[in-house]
C-alpha positions as CSV (number, residue, x, y, z in Angstrom):
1,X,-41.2,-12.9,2.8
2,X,-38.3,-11.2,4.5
3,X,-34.5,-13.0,3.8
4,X,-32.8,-13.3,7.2
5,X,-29.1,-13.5,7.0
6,X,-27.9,-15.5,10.1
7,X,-24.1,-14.8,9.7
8,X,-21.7,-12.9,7.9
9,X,-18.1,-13.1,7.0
10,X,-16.4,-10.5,5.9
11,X,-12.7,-11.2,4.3
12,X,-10.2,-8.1,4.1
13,X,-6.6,-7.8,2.7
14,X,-4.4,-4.9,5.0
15,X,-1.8,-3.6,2.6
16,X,0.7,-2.0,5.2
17,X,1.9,0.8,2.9
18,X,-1.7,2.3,2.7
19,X,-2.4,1.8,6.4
20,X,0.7,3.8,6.7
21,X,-0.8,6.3,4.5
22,X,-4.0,7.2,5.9
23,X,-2.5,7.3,9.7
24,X,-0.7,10.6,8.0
25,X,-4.1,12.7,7.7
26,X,-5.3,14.6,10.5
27,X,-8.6,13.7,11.9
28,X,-11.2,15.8,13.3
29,X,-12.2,14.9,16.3
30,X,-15.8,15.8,15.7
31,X,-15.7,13.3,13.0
32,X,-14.7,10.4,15.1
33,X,-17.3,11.4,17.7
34,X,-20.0,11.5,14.9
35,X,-18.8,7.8,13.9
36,X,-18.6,6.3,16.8
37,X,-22.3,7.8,17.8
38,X,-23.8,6.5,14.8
39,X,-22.2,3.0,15.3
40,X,-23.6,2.7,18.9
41,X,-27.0,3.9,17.4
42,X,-26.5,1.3,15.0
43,X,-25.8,-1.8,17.7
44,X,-28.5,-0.2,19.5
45,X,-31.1,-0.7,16.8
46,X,-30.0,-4.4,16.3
47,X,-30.2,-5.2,19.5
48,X,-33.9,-3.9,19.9
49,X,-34.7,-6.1,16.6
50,X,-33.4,-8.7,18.2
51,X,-35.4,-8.9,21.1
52,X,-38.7,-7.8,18.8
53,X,-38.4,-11.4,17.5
């Protein structure tokens, strides 16, 4: 029998030093392409579960 999880919190903690930190590194833009293609994939294959049901 498949567990269906209904909602989900997620709790974080921002430490200002370290968001200061990794704002420092150069990012590729390829990589933030890749990421947000794979999070629209993502939504996109929730969405299409959700209207399987």
């Amino acid at each position: 029998m498949p567990i269906e999880i209904k909602e989900l919190h997620i709790k974080i903690n921002v430490d200002e030093k370290a968001a200061t930190e990794t704002t420092k590194t150069p990012v590729d833009e390829s990589q933030i392409m890749r990421a947000i293609s794979e999070s629209v994939e993502q939504v996109v294959n929730i969405e299409q579960r959700k209207k399987e049901r």
